[in-house]
C-alpha positions, 0 to 999 in steps of 0.5 A: 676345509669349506668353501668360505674359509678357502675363498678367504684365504685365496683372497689374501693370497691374490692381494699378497701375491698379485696374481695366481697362476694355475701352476703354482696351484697345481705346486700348491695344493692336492689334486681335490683342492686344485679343483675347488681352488680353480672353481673360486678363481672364476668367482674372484676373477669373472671375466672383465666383470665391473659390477662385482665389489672390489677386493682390497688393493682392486679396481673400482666397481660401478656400485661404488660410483659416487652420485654428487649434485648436477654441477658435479656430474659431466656428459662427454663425448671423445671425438677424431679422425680415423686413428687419432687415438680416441679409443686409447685415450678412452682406455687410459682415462678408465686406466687412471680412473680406477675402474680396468685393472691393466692396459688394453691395446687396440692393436690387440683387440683387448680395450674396453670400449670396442668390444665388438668383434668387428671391432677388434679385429679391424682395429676400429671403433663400429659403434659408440660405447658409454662408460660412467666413472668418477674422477676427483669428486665428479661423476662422467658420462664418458662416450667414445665415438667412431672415427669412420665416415660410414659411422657418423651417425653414431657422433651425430646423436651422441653429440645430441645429449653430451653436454661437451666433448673431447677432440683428438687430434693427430699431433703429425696431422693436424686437422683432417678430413673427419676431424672437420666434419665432427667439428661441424656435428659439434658446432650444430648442436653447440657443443663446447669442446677441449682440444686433445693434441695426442701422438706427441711422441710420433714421428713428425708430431708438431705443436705449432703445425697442429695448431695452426691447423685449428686456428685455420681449418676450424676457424676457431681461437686456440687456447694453448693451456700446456706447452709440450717438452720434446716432441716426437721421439724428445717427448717427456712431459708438459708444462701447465701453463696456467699454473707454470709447472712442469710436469715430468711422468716418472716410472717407478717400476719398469711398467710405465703405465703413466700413473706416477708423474711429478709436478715442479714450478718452473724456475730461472735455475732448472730449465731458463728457456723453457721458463721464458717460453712458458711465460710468454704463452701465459701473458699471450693466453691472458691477453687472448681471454681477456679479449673475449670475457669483459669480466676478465678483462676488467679483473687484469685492468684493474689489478695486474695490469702492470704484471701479468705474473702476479695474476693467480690460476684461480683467478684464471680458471673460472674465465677460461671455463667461461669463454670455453662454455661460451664457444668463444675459443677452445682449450688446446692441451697435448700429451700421447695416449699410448704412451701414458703421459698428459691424460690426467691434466685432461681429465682435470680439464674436462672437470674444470672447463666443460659444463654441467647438465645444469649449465647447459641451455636448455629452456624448454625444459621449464615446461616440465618442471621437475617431471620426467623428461628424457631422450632416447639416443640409441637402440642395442639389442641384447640376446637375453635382456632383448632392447636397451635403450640409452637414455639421457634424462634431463628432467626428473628421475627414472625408476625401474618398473615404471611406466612411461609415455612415448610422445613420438610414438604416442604409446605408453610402456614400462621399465622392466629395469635400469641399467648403468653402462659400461661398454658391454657390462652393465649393472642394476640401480635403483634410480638415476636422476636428471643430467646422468645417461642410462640404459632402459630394459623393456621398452619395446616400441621406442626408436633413436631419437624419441621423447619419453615423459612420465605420463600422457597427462605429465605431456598435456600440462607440459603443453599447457605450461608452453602454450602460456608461455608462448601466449596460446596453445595450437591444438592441433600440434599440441604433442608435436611442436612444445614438446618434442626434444630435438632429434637426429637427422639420418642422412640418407644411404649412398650405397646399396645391394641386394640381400638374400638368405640361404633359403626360403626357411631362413627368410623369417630370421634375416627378416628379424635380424634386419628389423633388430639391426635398423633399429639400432642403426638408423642410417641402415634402411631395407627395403623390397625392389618392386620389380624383382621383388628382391630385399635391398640393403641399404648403407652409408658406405662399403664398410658399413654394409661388410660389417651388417652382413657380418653381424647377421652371420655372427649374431643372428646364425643366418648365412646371407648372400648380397649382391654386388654393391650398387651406387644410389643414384637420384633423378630429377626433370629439366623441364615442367609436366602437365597430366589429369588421371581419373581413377574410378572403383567400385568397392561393394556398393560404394563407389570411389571416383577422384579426377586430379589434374597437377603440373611438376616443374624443377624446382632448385634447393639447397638441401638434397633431400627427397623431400616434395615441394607440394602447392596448390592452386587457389581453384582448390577448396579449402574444406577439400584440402583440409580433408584429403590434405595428407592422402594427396601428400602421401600419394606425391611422396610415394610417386618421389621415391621411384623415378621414371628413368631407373626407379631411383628416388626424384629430387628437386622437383616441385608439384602443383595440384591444378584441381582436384574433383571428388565422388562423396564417399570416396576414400583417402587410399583411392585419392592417394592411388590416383595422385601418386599415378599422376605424379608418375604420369606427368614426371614421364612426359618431362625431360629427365636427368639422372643425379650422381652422388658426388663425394668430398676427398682427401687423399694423404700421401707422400711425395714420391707417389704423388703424380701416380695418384693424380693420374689415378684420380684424373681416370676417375672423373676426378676434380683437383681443388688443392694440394696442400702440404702437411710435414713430410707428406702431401694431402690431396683435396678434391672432388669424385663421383662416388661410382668411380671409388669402388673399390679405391683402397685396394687400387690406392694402396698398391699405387703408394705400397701401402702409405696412403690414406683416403677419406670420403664423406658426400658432397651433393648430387651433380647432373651426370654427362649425357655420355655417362647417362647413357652408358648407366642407361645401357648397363643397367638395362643389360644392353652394355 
């Protein structure tokens, strides 16, 4: 018997049968064709492999992924809380889509999208991971994103490229910490969002009470389009309030894996309250959009003014897509994720209500016409394929081994090959048009948040195009201001340690692992004390430096030792400075002599950047400025990041350079040299005051264990704003120096005996106490 006839007859076996186990093979067959059999399992079931084409009665592969028109395709985002279910409901969608062929659990570490060991052992989503399926005629771009403040970055620059997104809300929660600030990414980058209310079936889930918390945290119009049956432990279905149907999942087997549901009109007969409830909901969501979409409004008026029953769902479909695409309000459905029920109508109302590439905004794009133009939004680096590069295209198409042209880092590479994505599995195409996200193999040089262009030449007629568009062309700026894509904003890391590797012969390795893993993670910084000479890590959290430390071990082999976690202060003066420095060098022959005189004085701003604030004064020539304009700059940058107290980066401080005089020939650097010397000569004679990151808290927790809490927080210089109730527990808002929360997830579990949750995100920097100041003082120069 060959392998071919055997292969054939196995796969009619697996489809009659299901599932082959290795004991009924060893019934079946003789030793020798035990062997082979078990050889040809592996090639019929490769381990979670979705690039094979499927066999009859299989899940879907991705070369089967359908390619429609720009109207069909759909880019989005599923955004939460901490444990709001996004993963889940990521899973589900995959599930009914076709495209896993069981259930994945995040409790047992077997879904698709968080494939990362970290992840699957914490049970958190670390990373964000895309997923292309086709759902009802329509291709999504599916993202699922982290929940934890350590990881917010990933939401920032996934929300850059995603044409919409999904929110998840905890139905017993409501609207919390995180949930707030992803509302707010959202917002920044004009994303429209539906609203997902999971976990109905949970203990203490409430419809009413989540929605009013959208209605009043988010400040924004719900659109109720589903009304729940049951909640909590009642929970069976919903009813669609645009169509007036219940709809009941109905198992048909014992696995209730919610892929059978039935959906009935709502009649006087099988259900009058509900059907009375339903109604007066459909006349409240008609009033609320016609409030908001004049041609809606126009439509009831005229026709269905006298009965709001008679106006059909396809009439009111399209102004709900509307006002959703016009950010005006959000469509608000409920279902429960883990227990299989309300994920299809959710995908239908992504399909139905989010937008389109085409629909979305984006004017500058006319520049390039049907030119390549895409944005790079995130770097991973494979072991064998070396970078991948996700790509949203917004212009044009891409190829595989083809070359393109870099506007940020003006450099030209090329496209080894093209990748569709799919979690951690990837499969070859030949192309991928406008509106779709790809991943990119071979670009060596490219970062999170560069443009890509299919030519130099394709990025000078673009800038042309802009510059008559505008009325003129500014040369100087000409890669830079008309045809960059917006970036991301990296904020700046709150915590930091030293790291080491085991010996000297390791150093090269933890060198490479850490160039790879900035590069994947822009808010992850490293650089070298210049006291000690020690390399620091720096990270957005404690968790998110454990899981970095954790990675370099896993991923790269190097055995690592850090040092204990310190807070990253700033510093900032209370009063102004005035100082001169002369820097004289001989260099060969050539002689570098530059004499600067400036002043730094505070200087208040809304933003806690360390960004400076440079003027000059009208004494200065401008043939000068123009010529060592950006070695002055560069010098005062360089003074910003070490302050005169404890070497942390200066903020809030604005200097002034009085006069600048110059030996002909003396270079950019010594100018550069001479005024970073200054700054730090003229910061030293000012008074100095040492800024500490503030944090925003919520702390949820139930009555019981309340007042322990309170007096826990007031220990750590903690400020109450409010309390506020939320079902059976209390949330504690409020304010604390981030000094004080290390370690606090340990302290607040044994205080609530496990029940209470925390959440942190960065406020600002506040001046510290001069008691405080002192003590920091005395620490760190070993004298407490």
């Amino acid at each position: 018997m060959n392998r071919t006839m055997m292969l054939t007859k196995l796969k009619k076996f697996i489809v009659n049968q299901q599932k082959v186990t290795s004991l009924h093979i060893n019934h079946i067959c003789s030793c020798r064709t035990r062997v082979i059999l078990k050889e040809l399992i592996s090639q019929v079931f490769p381990a979670r492999n979705y690039s094979s084409l499927p066999v009859e009665n299989d899940v879907k592969s991705l070369r089967s992924i359908i390619n429609p028109p720009m109207s069909k395709i759909r880019n989005i985002g599923i955004m939460a809380h901490i444990d709001a279910g996004k993963t889940t409901t990521t899973e589900r969608i995959l599930y009914y889509a076709g495209y896993i062929r069981s259930l994945g659990d995040v409790d047992d570490g077997d879904t698709v999208t968080d494939f990362m060991a970290q992840e699957r052992e914490r049970g958190i989503t670390i990373q964000s991971a895309a997923v292309t399926f086709d759902w009802k005629g329509y291709r999504v771009n599916l993202i699922d994103t982290p929940g934890h403040v350590d990881f917010t970055l990933e939401v920032e620059r996934c929300l850059r490229v995603l044409d919409g997104a999904v929110a998840v809300f905890d139905a017993s929660a409501g609207v919390e910490a995180q949930t707030l600030t992803v509302w707010r990414q959202a917002d920044k980058h004009q994303v429209p969002r539906i609203c997902f209310l999971n976990k109905m079936d949970k203990t203490g889930a409430s419809f009413n009470y989540a929605i009013d918390s959208i209605r009043e945290k988010l400040k924004t119009k719900p659109l109720l389009l589903q009304l729940p049956i049951g909640e909590a432990k009642t929970f069976k279905g919903l009813v669609d309030v645009v169509t007036m149907e219940k709809v009941i999942w109905k198992p048909l087997s014992n696995s209730d894996d919610g892929k059978h549901f039935v959906r009935e009109p709502l009649t006087e007969l099988n259900d009058p309250e509900l059907l009375k409830e339903a109604k007066e909901a459909r006349n409240a969501l008609i009033e609320q959009v016609a409030d908001l979409d004049d041609e809606f409004a126009d439509l009831v008026l005229g026709e269905f003014i006298e009965n709001f029953d008679l106006l059909p769902a396809e009439k009111l479909h399209p102004a709900i897509r509307r006002v959703t695409m016009a950010q005006r309000a959000v469509p608000v459905l409920c279902g429960s994720a883990l227990k299989n029920k309300g994920v299809q109508p959710l995908l239908d109302a992504v399909t139905m209500y989010l937008p389109s590439p085409d629909e979305r905004n984006n004017e500058f794009l006319q520049c390039y016409k049907d030119d390549l133009c895409a944005l790079a939004f995130k770097v991973l680096h494979d072991k064998q394929r070396g970078p991948l590069v996700f790509m949203r295209i917004y212009s044009g198409s891409m190829k595989p081994q083809s070359a393109v042209h870099n506007i940020n880092r003006n450099c030209t590479e090329r496209i080894s090959r093209l990748l569709l994505p799919f979690a951690d599995q990837h499969i070859e195409i030949p192309s991928l048009r406008a509106g779709n996200i790809a991943l990119a193999v071979g670009l060596k040089q490219t970062s999170t948040g560069d443009t890509i262009v299919s030519s130099k030449a394709s990025a000078l007629a673009a800038a042309r195009r802009a510059g008559r568009n505008e009325g003129k062309i500014h040369r100087k700026n000409i890669e830079t201001d008309s045809l960059l894509l917006a970036g991301v904003e990296i904020p700046e890391p709150v915590f930091f340690c030293t790291i080491e590797p085991p010996s000297v012969a390791k150093q090269p390795e933890l060198d490479r692992a850490l160039n790879c893993l900035q590069r994947e993670d822009p808010s992850l910084k490293v650089r070298l004390d210049p006291d000690s000479g020690q390399m620091i890590l720096c990270g957005m959290g404690e968790l998110h430096i454990e899981i970095i430390n954790d990675r370099i071990k896993r991923e790269y082999g190097v055995e690592t030792f850090l040092g204990p976690l310190q807070i990253a202060y700033r510093e900032t003066i209370l009063n102004s400075g005035r100082a001169t420095d002369t820097l004289d060098r001989t260099i060969g022959e050539k002689r570098h002599l530059v004499t600067v005189e400036l002043e730094v004085r505070p200087c208040a701003r809304e933003k806690f950047e360390v960004i400076p604030v440079v003027e000059y004064a009208e004494n200065i020539r401008k043939e000068l400025l123009q010529e060592f304009q950006e070695a002055i700059e560069n010098g005062i940058h360089s003074a910003y990041l070490q302050g005169p107290l404890l070497g942390f980066p200066i903020q809030d401080v604005a200097v002034t350079l009085c006069s600048l005089t110059l030996h002909p020939g003396t270079s950019t650097t010594m100018v550069s040299a001479c005024v970073s010397r200054c700054v730090q000569k003229a910061l030293k004679k000012t008074d100095k005051q040492i800024l500490e990151p503030l944090m925003n808290l919520e702390v949820t927790v139930t009555g019981d264990y309340l007042s322990s809490v309170l007096a826990d927080l007031a220990q750590r210089r903690g400020s109450i704003q409010e309390i506020q109730s939320r079902q059976e527990n209390k949330v504690v808002i409020g304010s604390v120096p981030l000094a004080e929360m290390m370690g606090y997830s340990t302290v607040l579990r044994t205080l609530s005996s496990g029940t209470a949750t925390f959440a942190l995100e960065l406020s600002n920097y506040q001046a510290m106490n001069l008691q405080d100041q002192n003590a920091l003082l005395n620490r760190r120069s070993g004298l407490a």
